[in-house]
gemmi code that builds the backbone of each chain (N, CA, C; Angstrom):
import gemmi

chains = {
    "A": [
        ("UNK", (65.296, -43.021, 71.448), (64.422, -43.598, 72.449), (64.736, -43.080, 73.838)),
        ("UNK", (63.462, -43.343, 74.771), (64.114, -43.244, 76.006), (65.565, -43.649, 76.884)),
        ("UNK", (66.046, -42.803, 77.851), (66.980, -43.033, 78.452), (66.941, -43.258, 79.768)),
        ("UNK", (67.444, -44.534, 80.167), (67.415, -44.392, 81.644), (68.776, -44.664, 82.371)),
        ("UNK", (69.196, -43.810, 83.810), (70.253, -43.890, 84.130), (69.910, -44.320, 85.759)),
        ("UNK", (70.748, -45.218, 86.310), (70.838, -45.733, 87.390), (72.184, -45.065, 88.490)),
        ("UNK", (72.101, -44.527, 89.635), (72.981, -44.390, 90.116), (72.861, -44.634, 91.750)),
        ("UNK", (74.117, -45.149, 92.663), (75.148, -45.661, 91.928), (75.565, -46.894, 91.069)),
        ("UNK", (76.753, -46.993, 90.060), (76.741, -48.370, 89.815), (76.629, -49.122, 90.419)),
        ("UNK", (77.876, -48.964, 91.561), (77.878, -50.317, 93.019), (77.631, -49.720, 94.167)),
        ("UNK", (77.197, -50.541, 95.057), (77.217, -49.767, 96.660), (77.282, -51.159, 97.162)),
        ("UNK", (78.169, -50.861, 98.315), (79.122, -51.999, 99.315), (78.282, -51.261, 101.024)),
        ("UNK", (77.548, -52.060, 101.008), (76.694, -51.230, 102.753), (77.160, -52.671, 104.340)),
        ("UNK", (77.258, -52.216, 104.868), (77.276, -52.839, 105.928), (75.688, -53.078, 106.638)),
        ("UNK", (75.623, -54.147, 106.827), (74.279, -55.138, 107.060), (73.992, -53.739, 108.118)),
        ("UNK", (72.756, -53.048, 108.199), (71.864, -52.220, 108.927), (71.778, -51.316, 108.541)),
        ("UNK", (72.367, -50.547, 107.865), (72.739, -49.397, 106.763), (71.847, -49.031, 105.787)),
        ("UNK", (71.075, -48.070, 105.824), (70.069, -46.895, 105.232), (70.810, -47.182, 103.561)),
        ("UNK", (70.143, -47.046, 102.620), (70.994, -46.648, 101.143), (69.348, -45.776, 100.349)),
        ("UNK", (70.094, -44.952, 99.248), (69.305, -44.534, 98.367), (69.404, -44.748, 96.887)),
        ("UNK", (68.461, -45.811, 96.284), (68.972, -45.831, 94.281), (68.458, -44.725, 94.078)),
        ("UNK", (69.063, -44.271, 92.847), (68.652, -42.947, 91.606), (68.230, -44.010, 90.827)),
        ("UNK", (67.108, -43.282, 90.255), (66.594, -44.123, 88.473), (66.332, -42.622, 88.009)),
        ("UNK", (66.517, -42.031, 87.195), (67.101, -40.629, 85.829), (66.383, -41.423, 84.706)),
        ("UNK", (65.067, -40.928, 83.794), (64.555, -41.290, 82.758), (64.759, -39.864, 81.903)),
        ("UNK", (64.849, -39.873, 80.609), (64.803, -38.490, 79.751), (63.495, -38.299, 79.196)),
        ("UNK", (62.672, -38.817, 79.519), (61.162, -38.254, 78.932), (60.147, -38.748, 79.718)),
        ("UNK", (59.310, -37.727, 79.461), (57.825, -38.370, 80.481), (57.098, -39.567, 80.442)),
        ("UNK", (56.938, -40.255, 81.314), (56.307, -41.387, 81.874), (55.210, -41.832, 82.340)),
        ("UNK", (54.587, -42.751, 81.973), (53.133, -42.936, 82.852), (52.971, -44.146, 83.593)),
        ("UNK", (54.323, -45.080, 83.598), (54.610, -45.796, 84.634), (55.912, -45.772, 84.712)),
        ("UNK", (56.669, -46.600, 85.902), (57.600, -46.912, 86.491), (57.418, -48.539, 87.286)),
        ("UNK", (58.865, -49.102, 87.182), (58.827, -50.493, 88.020), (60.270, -50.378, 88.003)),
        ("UNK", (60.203, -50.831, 89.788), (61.585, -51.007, 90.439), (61.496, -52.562, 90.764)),
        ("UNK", (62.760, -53.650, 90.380), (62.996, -54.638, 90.402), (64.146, -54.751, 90.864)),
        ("UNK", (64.187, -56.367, 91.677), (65.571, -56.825, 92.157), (65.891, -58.578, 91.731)),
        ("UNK", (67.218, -57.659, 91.274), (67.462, -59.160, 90.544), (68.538, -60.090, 91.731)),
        ("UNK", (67.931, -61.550, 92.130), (68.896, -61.710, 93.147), (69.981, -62.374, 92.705)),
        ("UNK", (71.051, -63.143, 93.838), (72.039, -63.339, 93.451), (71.637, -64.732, 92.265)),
        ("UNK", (70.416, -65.782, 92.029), (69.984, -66.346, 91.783), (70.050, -66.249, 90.058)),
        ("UNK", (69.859, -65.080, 89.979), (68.846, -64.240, 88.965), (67.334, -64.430, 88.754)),
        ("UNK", (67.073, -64.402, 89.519), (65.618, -64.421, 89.415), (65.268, -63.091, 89.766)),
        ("UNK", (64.236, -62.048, 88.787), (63.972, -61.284, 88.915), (62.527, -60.965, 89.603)),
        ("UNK", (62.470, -59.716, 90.470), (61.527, -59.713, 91.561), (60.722, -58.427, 91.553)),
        ("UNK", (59.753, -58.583, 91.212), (59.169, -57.055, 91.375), (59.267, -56.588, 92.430)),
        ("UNK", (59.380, -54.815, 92.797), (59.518, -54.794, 94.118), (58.300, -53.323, 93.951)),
        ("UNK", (58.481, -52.573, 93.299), (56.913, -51.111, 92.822), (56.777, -51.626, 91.356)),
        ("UNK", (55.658, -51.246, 91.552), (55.238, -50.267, 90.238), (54.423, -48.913, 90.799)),
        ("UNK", (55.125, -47.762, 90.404), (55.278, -46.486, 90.797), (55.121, -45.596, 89.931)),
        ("UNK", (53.885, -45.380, 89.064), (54.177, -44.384, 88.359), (54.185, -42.924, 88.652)),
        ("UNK", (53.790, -42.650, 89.905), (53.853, -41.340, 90.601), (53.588, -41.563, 92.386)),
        ("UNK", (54.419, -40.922, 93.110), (53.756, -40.716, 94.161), (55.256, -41.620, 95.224)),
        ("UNK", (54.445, -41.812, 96.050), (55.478, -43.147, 97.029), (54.768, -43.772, 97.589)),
        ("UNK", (55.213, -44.997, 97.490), (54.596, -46.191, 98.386), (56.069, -47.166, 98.963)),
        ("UNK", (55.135, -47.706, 100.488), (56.477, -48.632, 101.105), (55.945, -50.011, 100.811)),
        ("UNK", (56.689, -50.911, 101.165), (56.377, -52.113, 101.115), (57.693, -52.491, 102.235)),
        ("UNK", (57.568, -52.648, 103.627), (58.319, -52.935, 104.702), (59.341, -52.751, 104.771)),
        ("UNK", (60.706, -52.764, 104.557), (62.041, -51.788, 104.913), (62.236, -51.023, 103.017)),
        ("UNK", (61.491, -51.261, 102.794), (61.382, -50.508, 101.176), (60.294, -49.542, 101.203)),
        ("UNK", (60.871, -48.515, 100.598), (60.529, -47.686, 100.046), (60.464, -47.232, 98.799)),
        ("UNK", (59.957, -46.432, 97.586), (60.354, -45.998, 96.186), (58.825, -44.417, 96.838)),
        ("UNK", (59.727, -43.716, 95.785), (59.086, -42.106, 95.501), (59.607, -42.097, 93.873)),
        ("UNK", (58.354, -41.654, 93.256), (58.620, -41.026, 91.808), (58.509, -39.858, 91.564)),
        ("UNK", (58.674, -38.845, 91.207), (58.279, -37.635, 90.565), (58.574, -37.474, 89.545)),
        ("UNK", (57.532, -37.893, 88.477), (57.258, -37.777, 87.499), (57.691, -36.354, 86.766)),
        ("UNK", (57.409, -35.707, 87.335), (57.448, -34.146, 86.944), (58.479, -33.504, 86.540)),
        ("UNK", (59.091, -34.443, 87.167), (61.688, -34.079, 87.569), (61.810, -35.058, 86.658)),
        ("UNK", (61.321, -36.451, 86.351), (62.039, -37.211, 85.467), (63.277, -38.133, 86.336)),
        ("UNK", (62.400, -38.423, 87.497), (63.276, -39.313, 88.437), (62.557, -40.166, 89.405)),
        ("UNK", (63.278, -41.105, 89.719), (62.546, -42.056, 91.118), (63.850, -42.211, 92.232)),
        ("UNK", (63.261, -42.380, 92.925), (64.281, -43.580, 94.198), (63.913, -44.345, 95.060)),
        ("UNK", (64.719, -45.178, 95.213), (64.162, -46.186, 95.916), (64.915, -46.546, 97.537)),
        ("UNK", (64.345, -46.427, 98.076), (64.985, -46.689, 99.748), (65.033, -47.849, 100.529)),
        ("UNK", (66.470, -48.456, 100.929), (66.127, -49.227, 101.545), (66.734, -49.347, 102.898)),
        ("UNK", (66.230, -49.384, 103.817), (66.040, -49.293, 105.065), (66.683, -50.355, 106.150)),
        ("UNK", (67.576, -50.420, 107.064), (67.882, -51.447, 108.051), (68.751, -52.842, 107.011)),
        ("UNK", (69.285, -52.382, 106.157), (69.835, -53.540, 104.861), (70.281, -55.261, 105.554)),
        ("UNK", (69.768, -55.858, 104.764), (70.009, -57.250, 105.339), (71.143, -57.959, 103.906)),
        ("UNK", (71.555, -59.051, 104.410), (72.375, -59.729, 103.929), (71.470, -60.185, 102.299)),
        ("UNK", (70.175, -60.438, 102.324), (69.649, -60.992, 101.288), (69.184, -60.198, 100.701)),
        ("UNK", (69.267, -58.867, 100.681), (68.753, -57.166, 100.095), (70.058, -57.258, 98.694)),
        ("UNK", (71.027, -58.017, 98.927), (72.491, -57.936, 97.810), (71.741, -58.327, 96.510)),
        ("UNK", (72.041, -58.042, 95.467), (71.621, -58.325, 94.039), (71.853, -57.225, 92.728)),
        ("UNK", (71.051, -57.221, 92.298), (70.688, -55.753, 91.678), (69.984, -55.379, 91.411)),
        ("UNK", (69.793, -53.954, 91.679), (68.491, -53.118, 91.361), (68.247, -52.660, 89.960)),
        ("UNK", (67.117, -52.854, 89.473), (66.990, -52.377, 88.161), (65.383, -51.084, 88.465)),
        ("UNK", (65.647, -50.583, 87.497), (64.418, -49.474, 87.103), (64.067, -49.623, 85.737)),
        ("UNK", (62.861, -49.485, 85.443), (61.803, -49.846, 84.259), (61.206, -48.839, 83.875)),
        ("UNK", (61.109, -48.400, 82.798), (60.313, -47.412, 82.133), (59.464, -47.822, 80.665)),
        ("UNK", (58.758, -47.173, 80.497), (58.266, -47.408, 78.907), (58.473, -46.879, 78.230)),
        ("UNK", (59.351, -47.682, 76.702), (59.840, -47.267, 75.827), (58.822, -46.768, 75.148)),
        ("UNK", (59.024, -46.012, 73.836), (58.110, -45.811, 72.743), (57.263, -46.529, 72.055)),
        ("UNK", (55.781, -46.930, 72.079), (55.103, -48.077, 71.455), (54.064, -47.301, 71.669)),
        ("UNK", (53.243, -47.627, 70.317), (51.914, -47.430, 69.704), (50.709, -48.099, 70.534)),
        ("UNK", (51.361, -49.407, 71.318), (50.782, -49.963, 71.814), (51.283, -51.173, 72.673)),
        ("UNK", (50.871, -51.138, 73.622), (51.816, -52.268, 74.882), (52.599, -51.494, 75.775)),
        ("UNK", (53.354, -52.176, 76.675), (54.076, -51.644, 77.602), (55.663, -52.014, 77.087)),
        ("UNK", (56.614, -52.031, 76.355), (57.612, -52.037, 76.237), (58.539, -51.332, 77.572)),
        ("UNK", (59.000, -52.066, 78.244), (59.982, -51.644, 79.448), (61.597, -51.403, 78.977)),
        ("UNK", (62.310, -50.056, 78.982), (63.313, -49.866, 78.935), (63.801, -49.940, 80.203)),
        ("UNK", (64.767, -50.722, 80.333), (65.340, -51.052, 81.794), (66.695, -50.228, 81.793)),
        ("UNK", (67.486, -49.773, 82.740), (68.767, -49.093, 83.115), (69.532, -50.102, 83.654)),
        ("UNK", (70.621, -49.636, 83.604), (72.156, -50.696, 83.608), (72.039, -51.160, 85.196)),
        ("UNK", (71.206, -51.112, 86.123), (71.522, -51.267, 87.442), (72.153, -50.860, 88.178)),
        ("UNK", (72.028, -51.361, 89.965), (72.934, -50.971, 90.873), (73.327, -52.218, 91.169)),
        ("UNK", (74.239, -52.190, 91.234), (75.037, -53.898, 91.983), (75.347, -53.750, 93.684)),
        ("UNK", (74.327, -54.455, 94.292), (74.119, -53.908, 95.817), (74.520, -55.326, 96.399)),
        ("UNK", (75.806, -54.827, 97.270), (76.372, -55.682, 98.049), (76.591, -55.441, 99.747)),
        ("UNK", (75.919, -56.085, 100.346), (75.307, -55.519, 102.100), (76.119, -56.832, 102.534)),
        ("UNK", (77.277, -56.375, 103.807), (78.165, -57.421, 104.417), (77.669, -57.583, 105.452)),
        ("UNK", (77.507, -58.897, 105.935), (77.277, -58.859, 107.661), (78.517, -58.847, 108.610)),
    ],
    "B": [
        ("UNK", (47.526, -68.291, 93.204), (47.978, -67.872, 91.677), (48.946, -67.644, 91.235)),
        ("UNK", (49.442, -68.583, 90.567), (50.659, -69.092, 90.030), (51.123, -67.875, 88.986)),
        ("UNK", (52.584, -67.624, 89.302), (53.218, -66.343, 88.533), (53.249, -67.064, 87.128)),
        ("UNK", (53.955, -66.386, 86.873), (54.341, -66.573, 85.270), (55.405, -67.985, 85.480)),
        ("UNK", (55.235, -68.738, 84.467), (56.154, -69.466, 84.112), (56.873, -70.197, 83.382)),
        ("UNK", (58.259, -70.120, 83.507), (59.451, -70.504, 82.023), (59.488, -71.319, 82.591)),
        ("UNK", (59.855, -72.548, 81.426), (60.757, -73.641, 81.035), (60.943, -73.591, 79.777)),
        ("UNK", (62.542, -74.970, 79.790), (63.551, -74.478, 81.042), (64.083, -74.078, 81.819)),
        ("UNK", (64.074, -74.252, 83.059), (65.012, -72.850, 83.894), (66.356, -72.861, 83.260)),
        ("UNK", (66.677, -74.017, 83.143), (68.270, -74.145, 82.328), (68.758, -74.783, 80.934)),
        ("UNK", (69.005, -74.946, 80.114), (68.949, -75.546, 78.549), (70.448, -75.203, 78.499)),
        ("UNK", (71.530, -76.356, 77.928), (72.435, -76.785, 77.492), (72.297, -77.246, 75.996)),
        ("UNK", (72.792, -76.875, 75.113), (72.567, -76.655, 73.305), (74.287, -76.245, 73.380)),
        ("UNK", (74.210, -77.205, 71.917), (76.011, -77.271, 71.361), (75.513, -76.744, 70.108)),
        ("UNK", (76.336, -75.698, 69.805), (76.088, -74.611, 68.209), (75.582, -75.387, 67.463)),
        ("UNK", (74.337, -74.970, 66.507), (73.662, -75.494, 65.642), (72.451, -76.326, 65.842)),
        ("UNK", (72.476, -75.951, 67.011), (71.242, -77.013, 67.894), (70.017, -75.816, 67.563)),
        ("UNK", (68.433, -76.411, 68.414), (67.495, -75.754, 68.250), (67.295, -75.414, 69.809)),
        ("UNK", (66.918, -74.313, 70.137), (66.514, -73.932, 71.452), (64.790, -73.835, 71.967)),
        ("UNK", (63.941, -74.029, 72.376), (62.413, -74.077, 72.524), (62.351, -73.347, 74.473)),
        ("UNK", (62.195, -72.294, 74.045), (61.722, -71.862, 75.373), (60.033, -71.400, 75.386)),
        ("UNK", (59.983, -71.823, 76.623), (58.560, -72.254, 77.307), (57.929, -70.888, 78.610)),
        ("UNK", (56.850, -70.376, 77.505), (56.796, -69.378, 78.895), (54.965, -69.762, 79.037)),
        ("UNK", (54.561, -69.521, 80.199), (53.253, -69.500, 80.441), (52.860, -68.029, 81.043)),
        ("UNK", (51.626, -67.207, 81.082), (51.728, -66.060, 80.953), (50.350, -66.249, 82.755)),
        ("UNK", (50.579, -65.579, 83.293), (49.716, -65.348, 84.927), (48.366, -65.647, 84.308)),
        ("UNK", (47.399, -65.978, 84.850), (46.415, -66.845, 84.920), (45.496, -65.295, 84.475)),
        ("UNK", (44.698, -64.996, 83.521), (44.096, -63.864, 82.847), (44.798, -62.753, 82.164)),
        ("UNK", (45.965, -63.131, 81.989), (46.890, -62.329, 81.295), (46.969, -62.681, 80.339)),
        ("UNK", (47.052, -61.908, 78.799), (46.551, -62.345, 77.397), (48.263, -61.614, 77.117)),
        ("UNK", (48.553, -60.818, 77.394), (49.715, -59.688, 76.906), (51.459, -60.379, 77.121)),
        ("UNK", (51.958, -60.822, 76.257), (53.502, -61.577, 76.835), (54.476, -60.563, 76.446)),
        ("UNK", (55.635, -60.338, 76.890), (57.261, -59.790, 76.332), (57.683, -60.776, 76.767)),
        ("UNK", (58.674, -60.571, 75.899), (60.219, -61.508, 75.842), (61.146, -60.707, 76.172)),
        ("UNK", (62.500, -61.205, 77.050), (63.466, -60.148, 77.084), (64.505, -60.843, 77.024)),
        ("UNK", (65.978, -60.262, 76.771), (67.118, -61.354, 77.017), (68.333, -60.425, 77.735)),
        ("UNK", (68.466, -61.174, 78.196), (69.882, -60.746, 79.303), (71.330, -61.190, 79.194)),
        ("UNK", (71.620, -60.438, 78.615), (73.625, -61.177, 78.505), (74.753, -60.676, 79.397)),
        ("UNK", (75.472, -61.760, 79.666), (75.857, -61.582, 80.964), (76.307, -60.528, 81.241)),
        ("UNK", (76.306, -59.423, 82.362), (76.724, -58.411, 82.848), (76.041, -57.361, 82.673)),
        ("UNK", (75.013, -57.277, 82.019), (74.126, -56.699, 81.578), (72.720, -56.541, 81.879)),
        ("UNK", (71.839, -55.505, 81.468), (70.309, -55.489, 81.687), (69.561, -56.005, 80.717)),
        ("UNK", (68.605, -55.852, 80.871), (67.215, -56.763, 80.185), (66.493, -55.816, 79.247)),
        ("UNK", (66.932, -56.392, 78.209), (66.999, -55.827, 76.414), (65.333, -56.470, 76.215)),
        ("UNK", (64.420, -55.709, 75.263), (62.843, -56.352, 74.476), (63.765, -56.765, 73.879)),
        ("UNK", (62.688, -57.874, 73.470), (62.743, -58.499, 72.219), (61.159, -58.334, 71.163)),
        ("UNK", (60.439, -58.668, 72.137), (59.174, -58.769, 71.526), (58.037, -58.997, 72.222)),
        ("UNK", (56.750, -58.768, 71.549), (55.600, -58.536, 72.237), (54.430, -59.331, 71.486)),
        ("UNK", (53.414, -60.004, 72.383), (53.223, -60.706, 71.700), (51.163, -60.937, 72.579)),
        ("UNK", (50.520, -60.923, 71.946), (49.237, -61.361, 72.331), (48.726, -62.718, 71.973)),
        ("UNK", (47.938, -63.268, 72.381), (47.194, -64.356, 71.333), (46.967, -64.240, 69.953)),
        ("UNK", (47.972, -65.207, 70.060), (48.079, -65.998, 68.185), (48.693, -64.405, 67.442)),
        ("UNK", (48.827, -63.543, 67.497), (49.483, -62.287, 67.189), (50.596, -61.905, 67.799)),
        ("UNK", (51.591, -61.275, 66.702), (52.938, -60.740, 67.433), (52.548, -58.890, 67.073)),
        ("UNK", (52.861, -58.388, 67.802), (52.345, -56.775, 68.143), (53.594, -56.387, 67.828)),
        ("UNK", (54.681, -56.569, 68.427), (56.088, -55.806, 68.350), (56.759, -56.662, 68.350)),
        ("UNK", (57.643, -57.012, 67.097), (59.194, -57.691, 67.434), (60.346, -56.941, 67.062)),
        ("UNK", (60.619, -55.667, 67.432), (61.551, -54.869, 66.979), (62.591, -55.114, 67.516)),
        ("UNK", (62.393, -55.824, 69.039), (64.141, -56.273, 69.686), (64.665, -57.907, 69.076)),
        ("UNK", (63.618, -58.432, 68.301), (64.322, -59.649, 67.678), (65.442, -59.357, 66.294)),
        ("UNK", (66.276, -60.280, 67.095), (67.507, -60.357, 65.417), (66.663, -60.972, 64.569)),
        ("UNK", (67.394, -60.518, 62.959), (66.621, -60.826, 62.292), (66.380, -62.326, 61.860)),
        ("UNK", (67.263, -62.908, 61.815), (67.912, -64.438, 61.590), (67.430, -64.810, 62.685)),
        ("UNK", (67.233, -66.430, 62.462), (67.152, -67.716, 63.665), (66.238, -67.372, 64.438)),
        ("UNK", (65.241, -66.238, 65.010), (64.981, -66.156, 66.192), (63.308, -65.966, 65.800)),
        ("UNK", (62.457, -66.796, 66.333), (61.126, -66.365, 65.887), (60.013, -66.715, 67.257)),
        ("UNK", (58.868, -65.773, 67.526), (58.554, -66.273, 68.698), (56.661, -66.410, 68.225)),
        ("UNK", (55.652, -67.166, 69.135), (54.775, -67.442, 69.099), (53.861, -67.451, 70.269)),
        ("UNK", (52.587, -66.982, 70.362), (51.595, -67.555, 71.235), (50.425, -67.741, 70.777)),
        ("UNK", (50.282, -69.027, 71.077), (49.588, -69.674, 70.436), (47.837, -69.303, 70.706)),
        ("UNK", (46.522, -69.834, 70.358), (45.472, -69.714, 71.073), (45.300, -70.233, 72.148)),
        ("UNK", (46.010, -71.818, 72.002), (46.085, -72.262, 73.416), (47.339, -72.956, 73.577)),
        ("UNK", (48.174, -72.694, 74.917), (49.202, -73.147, 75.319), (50.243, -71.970, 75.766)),
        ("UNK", (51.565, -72.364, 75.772), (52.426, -71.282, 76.476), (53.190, -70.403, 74.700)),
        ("UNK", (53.665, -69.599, 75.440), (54.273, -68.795, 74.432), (55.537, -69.728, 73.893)),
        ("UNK", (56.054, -69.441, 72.936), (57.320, -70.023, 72.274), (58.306, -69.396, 71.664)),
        ("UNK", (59.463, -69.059, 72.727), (60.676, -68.551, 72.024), (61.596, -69.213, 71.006)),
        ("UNK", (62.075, -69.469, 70.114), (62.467, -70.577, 69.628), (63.467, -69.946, 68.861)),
        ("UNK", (65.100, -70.437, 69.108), (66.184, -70.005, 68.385), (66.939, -71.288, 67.878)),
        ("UNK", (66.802, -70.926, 66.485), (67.579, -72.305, 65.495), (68.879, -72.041, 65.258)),
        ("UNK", (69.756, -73.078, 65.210), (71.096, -72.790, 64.990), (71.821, -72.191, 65.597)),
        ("UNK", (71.688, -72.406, 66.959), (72.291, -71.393, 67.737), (73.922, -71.706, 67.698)),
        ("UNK", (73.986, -70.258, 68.293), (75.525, -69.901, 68.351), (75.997, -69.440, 69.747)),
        ("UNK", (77.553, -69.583, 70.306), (77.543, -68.977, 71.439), (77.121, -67.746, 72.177)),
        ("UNK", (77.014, -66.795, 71.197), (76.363, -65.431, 71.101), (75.033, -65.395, 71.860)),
        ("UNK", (74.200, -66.496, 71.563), (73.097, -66.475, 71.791), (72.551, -66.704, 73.634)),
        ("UNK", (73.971, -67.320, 74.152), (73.872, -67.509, 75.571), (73.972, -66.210, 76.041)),
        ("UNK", (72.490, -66.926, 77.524), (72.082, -65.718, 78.100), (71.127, -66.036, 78.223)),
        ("UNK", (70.146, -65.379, 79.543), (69.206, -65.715, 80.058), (68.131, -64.665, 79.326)),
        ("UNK", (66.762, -65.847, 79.627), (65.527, -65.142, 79.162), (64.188, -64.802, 79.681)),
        ("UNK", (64.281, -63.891, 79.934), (62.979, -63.949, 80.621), (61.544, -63.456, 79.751)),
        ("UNK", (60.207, -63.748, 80.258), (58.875, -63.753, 79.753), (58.169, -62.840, 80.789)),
        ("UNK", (57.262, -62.189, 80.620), (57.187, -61.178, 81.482), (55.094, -61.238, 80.488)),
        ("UNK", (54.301, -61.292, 81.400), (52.982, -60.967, 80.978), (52.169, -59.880, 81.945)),
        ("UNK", (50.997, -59.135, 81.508), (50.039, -58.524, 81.885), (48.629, -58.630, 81.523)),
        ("UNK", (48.017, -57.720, 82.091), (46.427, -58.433, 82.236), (46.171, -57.631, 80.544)),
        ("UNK", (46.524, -56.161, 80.067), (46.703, -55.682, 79.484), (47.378, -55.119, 78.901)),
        ("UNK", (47.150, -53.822, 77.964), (48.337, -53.368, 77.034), (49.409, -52.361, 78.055)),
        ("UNK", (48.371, -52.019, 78.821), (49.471, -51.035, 79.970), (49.663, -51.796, 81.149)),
        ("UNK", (49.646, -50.985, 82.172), (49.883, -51.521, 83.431), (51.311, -52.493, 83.706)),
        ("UNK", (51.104, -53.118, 84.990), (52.743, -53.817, 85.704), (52.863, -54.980, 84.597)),
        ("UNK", (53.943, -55.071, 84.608), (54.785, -56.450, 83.969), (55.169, -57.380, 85.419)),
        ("UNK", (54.916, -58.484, 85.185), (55.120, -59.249, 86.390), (55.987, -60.694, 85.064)),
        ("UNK", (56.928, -60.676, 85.748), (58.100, -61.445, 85.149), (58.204, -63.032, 85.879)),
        ("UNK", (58.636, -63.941, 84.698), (59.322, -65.405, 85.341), (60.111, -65.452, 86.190)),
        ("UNK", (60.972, -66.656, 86.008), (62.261, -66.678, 86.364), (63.622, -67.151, 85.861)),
        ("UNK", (62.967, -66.574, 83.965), (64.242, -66.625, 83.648), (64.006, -68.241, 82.836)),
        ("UNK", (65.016, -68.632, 81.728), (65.640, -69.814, 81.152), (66.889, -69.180, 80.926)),
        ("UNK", (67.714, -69.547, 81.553), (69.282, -69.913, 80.873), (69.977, -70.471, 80.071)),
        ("UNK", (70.332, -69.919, 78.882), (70.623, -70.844, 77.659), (71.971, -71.044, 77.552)),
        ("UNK", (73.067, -71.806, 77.435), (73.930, -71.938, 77.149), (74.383, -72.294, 76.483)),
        ("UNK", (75.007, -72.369, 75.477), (75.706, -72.836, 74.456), (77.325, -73.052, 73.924)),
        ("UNK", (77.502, -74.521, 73.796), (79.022, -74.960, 73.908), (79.722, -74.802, 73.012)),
    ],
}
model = gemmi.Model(1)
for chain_id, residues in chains.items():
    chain = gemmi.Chain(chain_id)
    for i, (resn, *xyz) in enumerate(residues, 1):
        res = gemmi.Residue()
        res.name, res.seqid = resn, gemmi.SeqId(i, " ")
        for name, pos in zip(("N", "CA", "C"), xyz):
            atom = gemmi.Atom()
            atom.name, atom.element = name, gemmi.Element(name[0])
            atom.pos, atom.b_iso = gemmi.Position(*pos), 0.0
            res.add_atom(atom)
        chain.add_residue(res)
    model.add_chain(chain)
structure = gemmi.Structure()
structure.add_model(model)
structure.setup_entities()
């Protein structure tokens, strides 16, 4: 089945601080979803990206489909940005969206 | 317009008990997954599921674990006899269709003593 790899595992940022996730899939895609899980666990959509880039206010994500990668940017980091990032892909199915998710980033922003 | 939504957010079960999780799927969304999360970890399928039809249950164990949506009402995860193994959170995740975004709950937490 598909593979997806997240990098880095952890990142430790100081509250205002620029960061970049890797999401690494091994086969072609016709969507993508970047999620944040907070300290809560409650999970949060943040794209669905299957090509291209779009922002959504100190966030960012770019896919290129083409490379077999995404990232996601986040911008001016705040104290409540900490959680983890996950990336979503679709597994193999005849039919439906089956999401293979990657091990995360464990994002911890200090004030 | 109300997201998706689980109950329990939280469920306490002592081994051998029955577990009933409760998902409701976004308001024109026919399409459900199930997923489960153990601690330290990412969010594993379990299964897929339309009205009154299950499409994919290839991430369900085979034992104890059987899920449902009904024609009318919320979906039904339901694990019998549970064991500590089985703790770990769950989430329900629906769409309008077979492709497109997954827009997710918030999760039931199962625990088991």
């Amino acid at each position: 089945g598909i593979q997806v790899e997240q990098s880095p595992p952890d990142l430790i940022l100081q509250e205002g601080a620029n960061s970049t996730l890797r999401c690494n899939f091994s086969d072609s895609v016709n969507n993508l979803q970047w999620f944040h899980q907070n300290p809560w666990g409650q999970l949060i959509n943040l794209f669905y990206i299957p090509s291209g880039t779009k922002q959504n206010g100190r966030l960012s994500a770019t896919t290129v489909a083409t490379e077999r990668y995404s990232l996601l940017y986040i911008s001016s980091s705040q104290t409540t940005d900490s959680g983890v990032y996950f990336c979503a892909v679709p597994g193999f199915m005849e039919y439906g969206n089956k999401l293979v998710f990657g091990a995360g980033t464990i994002l911890r922003v200090k004030s | 317009n109300a997201g998706v939504m689980q109950n329990p957010r939280h469920l306490v079960r002592r081994r051998g008990q029955e577990a009933r999780l409760r998902c409701s799927p976004m308001k024109g969304h026919s399409h459900v997954y199930w997923y489960r999360q153990l601690p330290e970890e990412g969010l594993k399928f379990m299964v897929y599921l339309q009205k009154e039809n299950i499409i994919d249950e290839s991430g369900m164990p085979k034992e104890r674990f059987s899920a449902e949506f009904p024609k009318e009402g919320p979906s039904i995860l339901r694990i019998q006899q549970v064991v500590r193994g089985d703790s770990a959170a769950y989430f329900c995740a629906s769409s309008p269709g077979s492709t497109g975004e997954l827009f997710f709950g918030e999760g039931s937490r199962l625990t088991v003593l």
